[in-house]
Each structure stands twice: as structure tokens, then as C-alpha cells.
TORKOL-4160 file (C-alpha; in steps of 0.2 Angstrom, whole numbers, padded with zeros to 4 digits, m for minus):
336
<pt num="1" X="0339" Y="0456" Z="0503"/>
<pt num="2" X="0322" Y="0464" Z="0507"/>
<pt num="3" X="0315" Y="0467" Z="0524"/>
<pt num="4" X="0295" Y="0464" Z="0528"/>
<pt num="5" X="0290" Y="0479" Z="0526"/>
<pt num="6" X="0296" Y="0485" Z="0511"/>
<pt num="7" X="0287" Y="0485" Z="0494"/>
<pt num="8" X="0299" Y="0482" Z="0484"/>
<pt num="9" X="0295" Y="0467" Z="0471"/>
<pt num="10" X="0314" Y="0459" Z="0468"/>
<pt num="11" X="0328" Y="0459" Z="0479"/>
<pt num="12" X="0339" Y="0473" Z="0470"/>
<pt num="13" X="0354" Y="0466" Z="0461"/>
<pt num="14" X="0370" Y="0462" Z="0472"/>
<pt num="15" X="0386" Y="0472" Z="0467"/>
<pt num="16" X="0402" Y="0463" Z="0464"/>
<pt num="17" X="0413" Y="0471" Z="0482"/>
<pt num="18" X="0428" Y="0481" Z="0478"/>
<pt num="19" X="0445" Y="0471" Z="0481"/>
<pt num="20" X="0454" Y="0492" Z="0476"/>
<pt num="21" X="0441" Y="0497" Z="0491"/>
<pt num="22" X="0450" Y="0497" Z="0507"/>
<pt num="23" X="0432" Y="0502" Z="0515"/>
<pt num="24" X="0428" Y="0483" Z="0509"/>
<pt num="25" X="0441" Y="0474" Z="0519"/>
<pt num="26" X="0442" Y="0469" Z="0538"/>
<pt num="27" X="0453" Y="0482" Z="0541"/>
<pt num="28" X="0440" Y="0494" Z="0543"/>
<pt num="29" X="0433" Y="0485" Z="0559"/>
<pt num="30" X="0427" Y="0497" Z="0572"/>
<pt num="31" X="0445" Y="0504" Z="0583"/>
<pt num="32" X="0443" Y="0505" Z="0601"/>
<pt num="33" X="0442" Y="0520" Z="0611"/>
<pt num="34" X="0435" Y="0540" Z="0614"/>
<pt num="35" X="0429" Y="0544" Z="0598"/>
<pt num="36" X="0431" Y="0562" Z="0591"/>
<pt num="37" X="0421" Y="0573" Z="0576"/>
<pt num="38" X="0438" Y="0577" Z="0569"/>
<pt num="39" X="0451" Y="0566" Z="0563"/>
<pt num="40" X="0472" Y="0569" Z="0565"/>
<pt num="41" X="0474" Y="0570" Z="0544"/>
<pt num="42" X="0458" Y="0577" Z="0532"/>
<pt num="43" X="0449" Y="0561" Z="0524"/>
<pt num="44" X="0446" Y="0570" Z="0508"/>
<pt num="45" X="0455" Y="0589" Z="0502"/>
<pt num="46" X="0446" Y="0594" Z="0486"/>
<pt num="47" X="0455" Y="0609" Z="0491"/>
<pt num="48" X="0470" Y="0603" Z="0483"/>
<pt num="49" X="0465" Y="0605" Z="0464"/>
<pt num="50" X="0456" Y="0588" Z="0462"/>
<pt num="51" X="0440" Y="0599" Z="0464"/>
<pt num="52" X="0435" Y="0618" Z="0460"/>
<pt num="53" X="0423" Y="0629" Z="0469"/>
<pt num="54" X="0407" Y="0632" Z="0462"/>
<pt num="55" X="0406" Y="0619" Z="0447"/>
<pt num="56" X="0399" Y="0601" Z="0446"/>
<pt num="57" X="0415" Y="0593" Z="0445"/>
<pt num="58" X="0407" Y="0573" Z="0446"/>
<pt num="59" X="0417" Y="0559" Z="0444"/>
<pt num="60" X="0410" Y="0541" Z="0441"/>
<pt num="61" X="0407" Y="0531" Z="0457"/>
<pt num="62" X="0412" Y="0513" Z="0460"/>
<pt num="63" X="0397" Y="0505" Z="0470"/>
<pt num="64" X="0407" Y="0498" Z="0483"/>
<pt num="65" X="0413" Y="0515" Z="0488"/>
<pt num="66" X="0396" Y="0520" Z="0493"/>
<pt num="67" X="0394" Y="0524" Z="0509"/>
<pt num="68" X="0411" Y="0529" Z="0519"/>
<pt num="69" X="0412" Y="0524" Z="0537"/>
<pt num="70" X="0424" Y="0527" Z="0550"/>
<pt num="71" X="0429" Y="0528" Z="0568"/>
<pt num="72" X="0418" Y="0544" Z="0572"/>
<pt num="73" X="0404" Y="0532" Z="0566"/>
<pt num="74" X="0397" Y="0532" Z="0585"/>
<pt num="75" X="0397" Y="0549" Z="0585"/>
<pt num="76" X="0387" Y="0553" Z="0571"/>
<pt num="77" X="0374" Y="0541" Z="0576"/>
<pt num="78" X="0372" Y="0547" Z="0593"/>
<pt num="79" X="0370" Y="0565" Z="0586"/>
<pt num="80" X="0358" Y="0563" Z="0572"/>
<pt num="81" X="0349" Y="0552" Z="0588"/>
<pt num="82" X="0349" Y="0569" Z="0598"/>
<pt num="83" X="0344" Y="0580" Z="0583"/>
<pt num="84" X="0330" Y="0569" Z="0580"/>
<pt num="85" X="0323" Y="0569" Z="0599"/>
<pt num="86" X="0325" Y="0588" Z="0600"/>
<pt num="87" X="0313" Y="0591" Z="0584"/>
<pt num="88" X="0309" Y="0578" Z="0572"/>
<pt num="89" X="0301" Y="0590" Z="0559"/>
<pt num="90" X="0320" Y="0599" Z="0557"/>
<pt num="91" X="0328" Y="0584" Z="0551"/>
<pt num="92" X="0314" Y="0572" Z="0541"/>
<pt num="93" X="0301" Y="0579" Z="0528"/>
<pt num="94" X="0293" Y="0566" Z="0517"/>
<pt num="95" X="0280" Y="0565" Z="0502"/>
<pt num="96" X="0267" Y="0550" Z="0504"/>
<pt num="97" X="0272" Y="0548" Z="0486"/>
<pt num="98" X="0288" Y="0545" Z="0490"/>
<pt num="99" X="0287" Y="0528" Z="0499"/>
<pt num="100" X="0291" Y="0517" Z="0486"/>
<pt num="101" X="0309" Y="0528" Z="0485"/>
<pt num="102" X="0313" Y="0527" Z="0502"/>
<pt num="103" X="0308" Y="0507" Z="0503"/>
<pt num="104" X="0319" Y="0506" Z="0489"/>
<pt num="105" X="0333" Y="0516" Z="0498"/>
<pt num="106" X="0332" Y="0505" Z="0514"/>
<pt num="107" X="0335" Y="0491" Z="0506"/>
<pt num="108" X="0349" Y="0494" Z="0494"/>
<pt num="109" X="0358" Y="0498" Z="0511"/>
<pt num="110" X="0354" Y="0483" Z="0523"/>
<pt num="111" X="0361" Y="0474" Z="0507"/>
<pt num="112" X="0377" Y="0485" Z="0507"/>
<pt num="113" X="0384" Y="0489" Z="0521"/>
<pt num="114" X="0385" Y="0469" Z="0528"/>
<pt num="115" X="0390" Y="0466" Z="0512"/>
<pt num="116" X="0406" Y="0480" Z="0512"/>
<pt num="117" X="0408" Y="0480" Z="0530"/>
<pt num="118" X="0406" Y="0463" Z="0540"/>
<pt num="119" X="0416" Y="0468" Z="0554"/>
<pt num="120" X="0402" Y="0483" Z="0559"/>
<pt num="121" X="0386" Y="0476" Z="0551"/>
<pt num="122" X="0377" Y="0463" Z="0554"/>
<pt num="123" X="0361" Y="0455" Z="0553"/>
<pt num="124" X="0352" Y="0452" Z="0570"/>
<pt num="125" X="0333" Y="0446" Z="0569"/>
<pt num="126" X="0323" Y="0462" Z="0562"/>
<pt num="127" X="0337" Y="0472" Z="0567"/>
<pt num="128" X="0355" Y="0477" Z="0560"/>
<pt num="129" X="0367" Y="0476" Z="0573"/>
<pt num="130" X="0381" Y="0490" Z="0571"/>
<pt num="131" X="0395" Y="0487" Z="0580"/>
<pt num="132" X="0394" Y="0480" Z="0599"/>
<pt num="133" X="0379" Y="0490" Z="0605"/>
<pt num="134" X="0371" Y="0499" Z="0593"/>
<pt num="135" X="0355" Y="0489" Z="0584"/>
<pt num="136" X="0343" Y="0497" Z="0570"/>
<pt num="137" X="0325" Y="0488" Z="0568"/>
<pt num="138" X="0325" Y="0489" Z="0549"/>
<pt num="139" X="0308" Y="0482" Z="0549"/>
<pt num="140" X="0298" Y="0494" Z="0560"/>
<pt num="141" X="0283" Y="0499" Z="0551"/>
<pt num="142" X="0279" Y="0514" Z="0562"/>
<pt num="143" X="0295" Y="0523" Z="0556"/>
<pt num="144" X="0297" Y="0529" Z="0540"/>
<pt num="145" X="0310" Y="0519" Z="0528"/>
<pt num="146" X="0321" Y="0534" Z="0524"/>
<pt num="147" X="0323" Y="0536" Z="0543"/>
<pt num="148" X="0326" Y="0519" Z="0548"/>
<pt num="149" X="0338" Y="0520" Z="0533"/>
<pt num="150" X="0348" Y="0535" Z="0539"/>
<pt num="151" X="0351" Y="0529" Z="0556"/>
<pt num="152" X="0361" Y="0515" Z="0548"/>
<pt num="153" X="0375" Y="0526" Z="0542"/>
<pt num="154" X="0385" Y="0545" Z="0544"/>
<pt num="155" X="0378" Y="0551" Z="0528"/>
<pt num="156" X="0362" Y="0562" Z="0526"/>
<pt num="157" X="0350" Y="0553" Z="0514"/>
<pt num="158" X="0339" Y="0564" Z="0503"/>
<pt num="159" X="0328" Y="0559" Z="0489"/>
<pt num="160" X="0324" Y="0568" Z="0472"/>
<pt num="161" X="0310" Y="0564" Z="0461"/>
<pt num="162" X="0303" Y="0570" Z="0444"/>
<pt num="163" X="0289" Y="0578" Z="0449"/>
<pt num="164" X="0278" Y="0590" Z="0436"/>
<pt num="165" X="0294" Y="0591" Z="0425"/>
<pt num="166" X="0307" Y="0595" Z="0437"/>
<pt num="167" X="0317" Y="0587" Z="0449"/>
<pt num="168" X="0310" Y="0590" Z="0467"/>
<pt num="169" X="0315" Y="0586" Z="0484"/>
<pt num="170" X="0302" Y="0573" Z="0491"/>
<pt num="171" X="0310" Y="0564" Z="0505"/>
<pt num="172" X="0326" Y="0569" Z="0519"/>
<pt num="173" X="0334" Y="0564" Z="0532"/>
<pt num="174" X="0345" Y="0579" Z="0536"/>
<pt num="175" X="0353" Y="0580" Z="0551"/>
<pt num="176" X="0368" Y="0588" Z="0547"/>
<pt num="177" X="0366" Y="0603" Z="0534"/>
<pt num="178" X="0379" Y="0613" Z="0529"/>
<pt num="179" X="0370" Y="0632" Z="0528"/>
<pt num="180" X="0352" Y="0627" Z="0524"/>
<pt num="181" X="0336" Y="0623" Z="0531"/>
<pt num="182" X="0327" Y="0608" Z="0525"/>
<pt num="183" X="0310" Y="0612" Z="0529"/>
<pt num="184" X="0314" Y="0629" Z="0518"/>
<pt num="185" X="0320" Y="0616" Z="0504"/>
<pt num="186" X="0308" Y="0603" Z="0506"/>
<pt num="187" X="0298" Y="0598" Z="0489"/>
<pt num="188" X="0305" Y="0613" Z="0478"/>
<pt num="189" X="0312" Y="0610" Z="0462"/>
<pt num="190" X="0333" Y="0608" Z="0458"/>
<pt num="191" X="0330" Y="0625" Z="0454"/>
<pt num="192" X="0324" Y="0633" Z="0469"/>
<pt num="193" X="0337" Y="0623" Z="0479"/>
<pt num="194" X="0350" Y="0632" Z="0469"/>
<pt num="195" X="0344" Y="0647" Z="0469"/>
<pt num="196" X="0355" Y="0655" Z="0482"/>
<pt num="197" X="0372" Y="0646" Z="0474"/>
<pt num="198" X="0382" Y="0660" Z="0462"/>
<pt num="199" X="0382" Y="0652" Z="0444"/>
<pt num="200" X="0368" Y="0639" Z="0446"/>
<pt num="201" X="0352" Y="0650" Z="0449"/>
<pt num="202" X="0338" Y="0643" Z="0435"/>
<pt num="203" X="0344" Y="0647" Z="0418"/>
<pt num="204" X="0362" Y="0647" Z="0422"/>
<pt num="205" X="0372" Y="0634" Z="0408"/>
<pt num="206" X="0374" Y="0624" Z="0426"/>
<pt num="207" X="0357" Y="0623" Z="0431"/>
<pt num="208" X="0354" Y="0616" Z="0414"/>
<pt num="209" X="0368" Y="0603" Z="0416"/>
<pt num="210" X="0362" Y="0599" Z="0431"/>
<pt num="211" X="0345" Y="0595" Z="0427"/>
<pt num="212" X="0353" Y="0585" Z="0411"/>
<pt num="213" X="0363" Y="0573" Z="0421"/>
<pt num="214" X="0350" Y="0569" Z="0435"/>
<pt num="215" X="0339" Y="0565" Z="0420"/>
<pt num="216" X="0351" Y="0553" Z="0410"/>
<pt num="217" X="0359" Y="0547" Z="0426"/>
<pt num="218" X="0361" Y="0529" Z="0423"/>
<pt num="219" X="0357" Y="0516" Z="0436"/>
<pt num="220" X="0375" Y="0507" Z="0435"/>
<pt num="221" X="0383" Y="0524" Z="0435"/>
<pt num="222" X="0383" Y="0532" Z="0450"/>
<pt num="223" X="0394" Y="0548" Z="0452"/>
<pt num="224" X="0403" Y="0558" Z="0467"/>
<pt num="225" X="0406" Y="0576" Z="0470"/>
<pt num="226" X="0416" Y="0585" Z="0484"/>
<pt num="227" X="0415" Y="0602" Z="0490"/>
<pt num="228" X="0423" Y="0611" Z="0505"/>
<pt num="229" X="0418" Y="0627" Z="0517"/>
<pt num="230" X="0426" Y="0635" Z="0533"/>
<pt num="231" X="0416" Y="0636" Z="0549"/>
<pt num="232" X="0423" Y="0643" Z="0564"/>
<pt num="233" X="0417" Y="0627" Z="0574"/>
<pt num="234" X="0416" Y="0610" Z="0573"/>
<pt num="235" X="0398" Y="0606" Z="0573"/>
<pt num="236" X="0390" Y="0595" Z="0562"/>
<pt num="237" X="0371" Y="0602" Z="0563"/>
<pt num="238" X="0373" Y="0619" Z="0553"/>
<pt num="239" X="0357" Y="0623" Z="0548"/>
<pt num="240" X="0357" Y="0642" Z="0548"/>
<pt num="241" X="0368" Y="0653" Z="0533"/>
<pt num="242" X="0384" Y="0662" Z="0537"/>
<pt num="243" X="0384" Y="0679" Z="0537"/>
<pt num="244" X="0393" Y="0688" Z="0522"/>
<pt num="245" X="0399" Y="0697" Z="0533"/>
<pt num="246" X="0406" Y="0686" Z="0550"/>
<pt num="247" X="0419" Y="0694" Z="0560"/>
<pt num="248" X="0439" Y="0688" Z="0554"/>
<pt num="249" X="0444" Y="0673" Z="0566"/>
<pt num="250" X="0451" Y="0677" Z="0581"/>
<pt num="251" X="0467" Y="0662" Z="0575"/>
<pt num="252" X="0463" Y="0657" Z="0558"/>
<pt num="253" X="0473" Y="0640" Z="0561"/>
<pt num="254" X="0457" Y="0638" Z="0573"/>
<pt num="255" X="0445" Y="0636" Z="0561"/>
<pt num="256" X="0438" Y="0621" Z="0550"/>
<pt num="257" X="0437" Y="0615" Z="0533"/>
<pt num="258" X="0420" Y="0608" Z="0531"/>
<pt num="259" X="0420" Y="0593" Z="0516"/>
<pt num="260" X="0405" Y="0588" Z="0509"/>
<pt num="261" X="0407" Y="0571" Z="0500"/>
<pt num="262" X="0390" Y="0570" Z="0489"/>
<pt num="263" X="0385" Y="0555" Z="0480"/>
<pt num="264" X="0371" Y="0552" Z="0466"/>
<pt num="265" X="0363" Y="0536" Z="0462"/>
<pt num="266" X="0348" Y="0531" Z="0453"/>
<pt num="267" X="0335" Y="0522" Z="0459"/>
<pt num="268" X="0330" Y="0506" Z="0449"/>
<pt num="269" X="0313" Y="0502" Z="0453"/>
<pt num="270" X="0306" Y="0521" Z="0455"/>
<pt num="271" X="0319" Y="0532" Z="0443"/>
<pt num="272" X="0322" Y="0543" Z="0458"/>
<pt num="273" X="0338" Y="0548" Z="0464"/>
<pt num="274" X="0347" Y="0543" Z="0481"/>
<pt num="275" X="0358" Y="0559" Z="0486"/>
<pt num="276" X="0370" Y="0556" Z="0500"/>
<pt num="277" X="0380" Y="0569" Z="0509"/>
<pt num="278" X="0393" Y="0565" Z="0520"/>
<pt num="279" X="0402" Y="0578" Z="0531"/>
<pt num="280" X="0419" Y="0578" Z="0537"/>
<pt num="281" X="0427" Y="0593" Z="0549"/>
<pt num="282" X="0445" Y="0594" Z="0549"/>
<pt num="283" X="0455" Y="0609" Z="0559"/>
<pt num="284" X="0464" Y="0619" Z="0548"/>
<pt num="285" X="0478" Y="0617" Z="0562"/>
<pt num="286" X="0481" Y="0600" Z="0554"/>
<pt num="287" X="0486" Y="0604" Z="0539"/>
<pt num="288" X="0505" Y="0609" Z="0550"/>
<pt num="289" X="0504" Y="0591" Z="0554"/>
<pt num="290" X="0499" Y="0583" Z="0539"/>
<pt num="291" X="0515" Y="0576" Z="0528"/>
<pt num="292" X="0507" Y="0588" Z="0512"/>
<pt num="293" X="0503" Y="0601" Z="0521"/>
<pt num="294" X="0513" Y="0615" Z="0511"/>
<pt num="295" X="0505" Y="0609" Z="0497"/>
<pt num="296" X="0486" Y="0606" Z="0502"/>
<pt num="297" X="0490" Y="0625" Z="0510"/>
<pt num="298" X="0494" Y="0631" Z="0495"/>
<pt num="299" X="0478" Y="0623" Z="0486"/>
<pt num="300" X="0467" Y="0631" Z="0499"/>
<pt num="301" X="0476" Y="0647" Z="0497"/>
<pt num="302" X="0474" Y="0648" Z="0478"/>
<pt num="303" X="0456" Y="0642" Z="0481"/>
<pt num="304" X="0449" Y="0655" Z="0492"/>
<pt num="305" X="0460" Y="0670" Z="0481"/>
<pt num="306" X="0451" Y="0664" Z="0467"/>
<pt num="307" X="0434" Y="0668" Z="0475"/>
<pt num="308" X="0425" Y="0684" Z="0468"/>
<pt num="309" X="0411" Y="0694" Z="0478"/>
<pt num="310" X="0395" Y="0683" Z="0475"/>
<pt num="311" X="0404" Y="0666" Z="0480"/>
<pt num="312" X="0413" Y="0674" Z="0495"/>
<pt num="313" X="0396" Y="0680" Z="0502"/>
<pt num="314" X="0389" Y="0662" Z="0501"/>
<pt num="315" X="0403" Y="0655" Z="0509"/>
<pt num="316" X="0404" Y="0669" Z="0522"/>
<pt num="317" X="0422" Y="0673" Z="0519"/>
<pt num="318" X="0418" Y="0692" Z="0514"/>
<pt num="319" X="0428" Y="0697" Z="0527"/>
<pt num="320" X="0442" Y="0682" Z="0533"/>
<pt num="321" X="0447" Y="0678" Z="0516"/>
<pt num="322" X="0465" Y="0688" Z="0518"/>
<pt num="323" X="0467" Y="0682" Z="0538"/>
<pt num="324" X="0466" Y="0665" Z="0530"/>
<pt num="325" X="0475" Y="0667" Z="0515"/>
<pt num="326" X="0491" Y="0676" Z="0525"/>
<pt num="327" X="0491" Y="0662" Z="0537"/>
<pt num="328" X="0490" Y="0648" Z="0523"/>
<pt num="329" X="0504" Y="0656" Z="0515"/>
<pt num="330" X="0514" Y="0655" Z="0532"/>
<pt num="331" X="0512" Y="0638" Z="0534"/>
<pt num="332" X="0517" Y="0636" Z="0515"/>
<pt num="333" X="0534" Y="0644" Z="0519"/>
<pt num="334" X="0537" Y="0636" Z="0535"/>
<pt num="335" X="0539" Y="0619" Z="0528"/>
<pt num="336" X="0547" Y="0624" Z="0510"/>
């Protein structure tokens, strides 16, 4: 489907929907009730060995797994609403020359998400309707299509487009960065972008895979990554670093695992690349609820005593690595 208002020549191709995808099937209808940021049970624990820190780690992504939505959907919305009202220039850059892209985004979206979940969109006139009281004018001309695409879904929707030889950053909407400033990020190379990550700065064996897979990324194979972070809050809008050196946590069960579920598809009309981030806070705390705790504990635990220097000053846990580690360890005994 393709809205007035976008460019694109062709529909895009439809994708078969998932029957394996429960995010395809009815039961994914909007619940009822105070929605919350954080959820009773983690989502997603790359924590737990199915991921390491500090490496590409992609795996091959089925289409209809996309875009992830849940009950905390309303929540999202309403905050990348408020983020956009208090400054608009923090949370959307764009290229003119990236147009083209973000039409092509817009539309690969108000094709999907009817199309995986019927019970939360829907077609309305120019608009789609998202749940009972929420409705996006995907055709407004005024906004730009990457913007009117990410108030569609939880995810942050950045494009990258070869540019004099290297993959930049031409178009974002970023309400919810984990340590970084968009505006600091906008139109610079892969390179650039990575700069301040240990083991990908340019040169690095990683920042040449990197820039080799984003070049032979194929159109019918998109791939996934997950990562993970503590934060001592819960909010989603983090756009300032941590400080290597932040003070231990007062209760270490009182902090939060931050996952970032990335996804990387290739654009076919353009060649650019769709990259979506999707954040999901969980308290640690939930990990002495969860049925595998003592083992997701123990994963964490391995993962942060595996950090050296560099990687624990990115991930500002110089100096509440141990806290954390002795009270993963306590949780680990507790249920053995």
C-alpha cells in the first residue's frame, strides 16, 4: 500500500505473515488498564549467553517479527509526543536527500503493522487508527515521512545511506537514545558513530565488518541484534553519557537493565538501510521473580566480570560492577 504523498513508484512487495510469530496473531490485541515502562518478566535477556557484549552478534530476521509491540505501547507514543513538543530539533534530523528513504520507510510500515497486527491497526481515511483513541495522518505532507512513520510504532527509526563511500546517518527519528546525542551523530559516517564504542573505532576488524555487511545486506534478509546496559532509572530518553565513574547504587536490585533490540533492513527502491531500535527497561529486582532467574543472574554476573577497563567506562559501570556482581551472585544462591 502507498499513501498520497509518498514517491514511491510500486507498492512494495507484501510478506507472507508468520503463523511461528505470536506478534502476528489476535492475541496480541491491545490489554486494558494503567500501562507501565516496565514489564513483570524481561522481554528479551541477551544477558544470558544468547548475545556477547561488545561484538555484532546478528542473526537473520523473519520479516514479520519486525516491529515488536506491546502493552506499554501508549506509553511510548505519549512520550516520544512529549519529547517532540519540548524540542523537535533533539529527536528528528533529516537530509533533503533522504526523502526518497524515509517515503520508502513510511510505507513499508502502514503495509506492516495492519498487516501483523489487525487488532491495534487499522486503516481510517488518511489516517491509521492505533488502538481506540490514538490516529496517525500518514499522508500529511507538512510532516516529514520518517516522523509520521515513527509515531506509528515504540521503535526509533534511523536511516543510513551511502554517501561519498561511507555509510552515513541522513535521517532519525530518536526519541529514546541510549548515551548519545543525535544531533552530535547526525550525518557522520559508521565510523564516526562508533568511534566512542571499545573494539569498533575505524580500523578495528569490526568496523570493517561492519561496513561489509551494511554493504552486502540483502533486501530479503534482514537481521537483528540485541544489547543490554544498566541505568539507575527507568527513563527512556537518555541522551547524555554515563559517567565512567557514577557513584555504586545505593540497592543494586534498584537498578535497570536496558535492552536494545536493533533491526537492519535494506531498503529496495533507495539501497539505504532502515535501522530500528527498540528499548525495553526491566528492573533488575525481577530477575528474583522471574521462573530463571538464577540462571539469567548468573549470565549477567559472568557478563559484567568479563568487562575489562575501556568497556566498563562506556557502560559507566567503572565503579558498580562488584556491587552488582555480589548481588547477582546472591540472588543466584538464593534459589539454588
Amino acid at each position: 500500500m502507498v499513501y498520497p504523498g509518498t514517491t514511491l513508484r510500486d507498492p512494495l512487495p507484501r510478506f507472507e505473515r508468520s503463523t511461528r510469530n505470536p506478534a502476528c496473531l489476535p492475541c496480541q490485541a491491545q490489554k486494558t488498564g494503567p500501562l507501565a515502562v516496565t514489564g513483570p518478566t524481561p522481554a528479551h535477556t541477551p544477558y544470558d549467553g544468547s548475545a556477547e557484549p561488545f561484538t555484532i552478534g546478528l542473526r537473520q530476521l523473519d520479516p514479520a517479527d519486525w516491529i515488536e509491540v506491546d502493552d506499554r505501547l501508549d506509553v511510548y507514543l505519549a512520550e516520544k509526543d512529549r519529547l517532540e513538543g519540548e524540542d523537535p530539533s533533539r529527536v528528528f534530523v533529516e537530509t533533503p536527500q533522504s526523502r526518497q528513504a524515509q517515503h520508502e520507510v513510511l510505507a513499508m510500515l502502514t503495509q506492516h503493522l495492519p498487516d501483523c497486527f489487525p487488532h491495534i491497526y487499522r486503516i481510517d481515511g488518511n489516517g491509521m487508527r492505533i488502538g481506540a483513541d490514538r490516529v496517525v495522518d500518514v499522508t500529511d505532507t507538512s510532516v516529514p515521512p520518517l516522523k509520521r512513520a515513527a509515531r506509528l510504532v515504540q521503535e526509533d527509526l534511523v536511516i543510513m545511506q551511502k554517501v561519498d563511500n561511507a555509510w552515513r546517518l541522513t535521517a532519525a527519528s530518536l526519541s529514546f537514545p541510549s548515551s548519545w546525542s543525535l544531533t552530535e551523530k547526525f550525518n557522520r559516517s559508521m565510523d564516526e558513530i562508533h568511534a566512542p564504542v571499545p573494539g569498533f573505532q575505524a580500523g578495528t576488524r569490526n568496523a570493517e565488518l561492519i561496513t561489509r555487511m551494511f554493504d552486502n545486506l540483502r533486501v530479503e534478509r534482514p537481521v537483528w541484534r540485541l544489547n543490554w546496559s544498566i541505568y539507575s532509572d527507568d527513563q527512556l530518553h537518555h541522551p547524555h553519557a554515563q559517567p565512567y565513574d557514577g557513584a555504586p547504587f545505593a540497592d543494586p536490585f534498584a537498578a535497570f537493565v536496558r535492552v536494545e533490540r536493533q533491526t537492519l533492513r535494506k531498503l529496495p527502491e533507495t539501497g539505504g538501510i532502515i535501522f530500528t531500535i527498540r528499548i525495553f527497561v526491566d528492573p533488575l529486582e525481577a530477575l528474583k521473580r522471574h521462573g530463571d532467574g538464577p540462571r539469567l543472574a548468573a549470565g549477567l554476573r559472568r557478563q559484567l566480570q568479563a568487562l575489562h577497563g575501556s568497556e566498563l567506562d562506556y557502560k559507566g559501570l567503572r565503579l558498580r560492577r562488584d556491587e552488582l556482581v555480589n548481588a547477582l551472585q546472591q540472588l543466584e544462591t538464593a534459589k539454588a
